[in-house]
N, C-alpha and C positions, 0 to 999 in steps of 0.2 A: 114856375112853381110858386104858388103863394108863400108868403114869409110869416112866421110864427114864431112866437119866444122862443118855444124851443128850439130852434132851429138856429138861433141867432144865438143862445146859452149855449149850443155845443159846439160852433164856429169859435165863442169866446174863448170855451175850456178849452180846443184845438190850438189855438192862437197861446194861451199864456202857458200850457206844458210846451209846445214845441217853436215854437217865436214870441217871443213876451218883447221884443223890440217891435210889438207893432202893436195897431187895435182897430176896431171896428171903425167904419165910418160911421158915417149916415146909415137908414136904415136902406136897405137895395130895396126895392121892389118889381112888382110884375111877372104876372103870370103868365109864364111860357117865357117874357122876355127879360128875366132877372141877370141874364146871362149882357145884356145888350146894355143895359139901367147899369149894372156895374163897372162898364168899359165904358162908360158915358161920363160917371163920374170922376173916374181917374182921370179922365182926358180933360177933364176941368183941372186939374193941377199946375199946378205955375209951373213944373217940369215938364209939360208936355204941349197946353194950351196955345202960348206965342206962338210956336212955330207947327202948328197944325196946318193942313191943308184948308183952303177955304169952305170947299165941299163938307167935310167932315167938322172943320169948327158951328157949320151951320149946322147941325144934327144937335153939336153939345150944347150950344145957346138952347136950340126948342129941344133938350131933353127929350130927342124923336128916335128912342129903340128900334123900332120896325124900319125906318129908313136905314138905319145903320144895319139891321140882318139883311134887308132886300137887296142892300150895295154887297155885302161882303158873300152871301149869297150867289151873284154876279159873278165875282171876281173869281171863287171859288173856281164856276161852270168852266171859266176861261183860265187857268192857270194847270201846270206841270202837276199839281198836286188833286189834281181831280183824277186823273189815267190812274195814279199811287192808291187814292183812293176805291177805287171800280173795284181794282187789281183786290182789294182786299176784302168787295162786299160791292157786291153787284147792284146793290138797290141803292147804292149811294148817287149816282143819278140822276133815279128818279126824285129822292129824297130833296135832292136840289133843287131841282124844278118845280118843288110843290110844294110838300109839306115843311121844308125850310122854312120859308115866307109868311109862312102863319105863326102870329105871335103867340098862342097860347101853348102850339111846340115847344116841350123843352129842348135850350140847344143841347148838345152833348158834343165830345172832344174833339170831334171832324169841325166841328163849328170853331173850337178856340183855336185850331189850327189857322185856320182861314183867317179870323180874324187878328192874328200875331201876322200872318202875312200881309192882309192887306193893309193895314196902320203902319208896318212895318217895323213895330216893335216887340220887343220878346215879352209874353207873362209867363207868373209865376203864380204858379196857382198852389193855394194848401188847403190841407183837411185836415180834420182829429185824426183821420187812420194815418196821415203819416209820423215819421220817428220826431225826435229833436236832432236827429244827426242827419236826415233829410228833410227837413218839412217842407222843399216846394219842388214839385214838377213845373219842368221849365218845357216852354212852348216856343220855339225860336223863330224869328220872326222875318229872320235875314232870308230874302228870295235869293239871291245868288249861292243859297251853301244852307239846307233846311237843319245839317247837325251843327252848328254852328250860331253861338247869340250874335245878334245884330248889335248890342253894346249898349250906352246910355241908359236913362232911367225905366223898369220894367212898370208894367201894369201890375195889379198886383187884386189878387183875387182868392176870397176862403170860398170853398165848396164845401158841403155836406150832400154827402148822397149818396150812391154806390155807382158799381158799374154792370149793367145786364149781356152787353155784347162787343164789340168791335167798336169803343169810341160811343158807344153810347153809355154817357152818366147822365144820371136824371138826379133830381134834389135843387137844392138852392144854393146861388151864386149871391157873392158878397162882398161889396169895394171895402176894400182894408189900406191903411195905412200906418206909416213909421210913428213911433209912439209920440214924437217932438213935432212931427207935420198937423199943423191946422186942418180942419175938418171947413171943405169948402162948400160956401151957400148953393143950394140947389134951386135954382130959381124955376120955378114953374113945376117944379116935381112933388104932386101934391105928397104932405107927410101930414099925421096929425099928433099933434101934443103928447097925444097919448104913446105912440108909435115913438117919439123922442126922447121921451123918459126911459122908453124901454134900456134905450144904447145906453142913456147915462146912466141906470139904474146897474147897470152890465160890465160898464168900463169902470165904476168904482165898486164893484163887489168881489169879493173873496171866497173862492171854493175849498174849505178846511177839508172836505171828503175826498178832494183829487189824491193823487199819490205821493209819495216823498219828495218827488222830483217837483212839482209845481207848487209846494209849501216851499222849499227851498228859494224855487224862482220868485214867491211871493214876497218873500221876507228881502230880497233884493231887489223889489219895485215896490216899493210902499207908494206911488199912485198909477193908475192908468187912465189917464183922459182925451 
């Protein structure tokens, strides 16, 4: 999905009613692959990066989305959680074998599954529709025990979008991070000035129209950078 203010203003307003301990990164981009762009850059994190696999640390240097959905795509085809999947939507597949691999596809949740397994880490993914007393669906990442987190630091991912069927959400996907963690350089992922302003213009502004709750949270974070 392409990225747009608005899209990135209601990821904001999501994030400071229902987690105000964190904020936007960078901006994500990529159309079809915002899902892939955003798992790319958490994985540039100093909690995650050192101890990457070489395979996958070469995706996060070349900022290379599509390689990162064709592998997990893969792994998908070959794991315990494709038959789970069939079982629940027949066309899931064929969906593998094809239309997965094109980057202009949006991914949807069959996809974050995968990808919490094959990294082997669990995310966390949130939206404005969820509470403050839940604000993240947890994706667990541990292949030996799928209801079960794998433990250590999660990826960490805002969505905007809904959901049409079985694992299918469509919308835009968004690296976020803890409000004290440094926002890490993106080498080669083009952004433009403009596009940069937008975050900062975002992570220091105030919505007085939100509800009681996020005036409240406001006045307890006098900045978000």
């Amino acid at each position: 999905s392409d990225v747009c203010s608005s899209d990135l203003d209601a990821i904001h307003q999501g994030l400071q009613i229902n987690c105000p301990e964190y904020k936007l990164d960078h901006i994500t981009g990529g159309t079809g692959n915002c899902l892939f762009v955003a798992v790319l850059q958490q994985l540039k994190r100093q909690s995650f990066y050192p101890s990457l696999d070489p395979a996958v640390k070469a995706m996060v240097d070349e900022m290379a989305p599509t390689k990162l959905r064709i592998a997990v795509a893969d792994s998908i085809l070959e794991s315990p959680l494709m038959e789970e999947m069939v079982r629940m939507s027949a066309s899931t597949w064929d969906f593998f074998r094809t239309d997965a691999r094109n980057p202009t596809v949006d991914a949807d949740e069959r996809f974050i599954h995968g990808v919490a397994l094959f990294l082997q880490k669990d995310i966390k993914l949130t939206s404005p529709s969820h509470s403050e007393d839940h604000p993240f669906q947890i994706f667990n990442g541990n292949p030996a025990d799928r209801n079960q987190p794998i433990g250590g630091p999660s990826i960490l991912i805002g969505h905007l979008g809904w959901e049409t069927s079985y694992g299918k959400k469509t919308g835009h996907y968004q690296s976020i991070l803890p409000i004290e963690e440094p926002l890490v350089p993106l080498n080669g992922n083009r952004r433009t000035l403009f596009q940069e302003n937008q975050v900062a213009q975002l992570q220091s502004s105030r919505f007085p129209s939100l509800d009681r709750k996020s005036t409240r949270l406001n006045s307890s974070h006098s900045s978000v950078s």
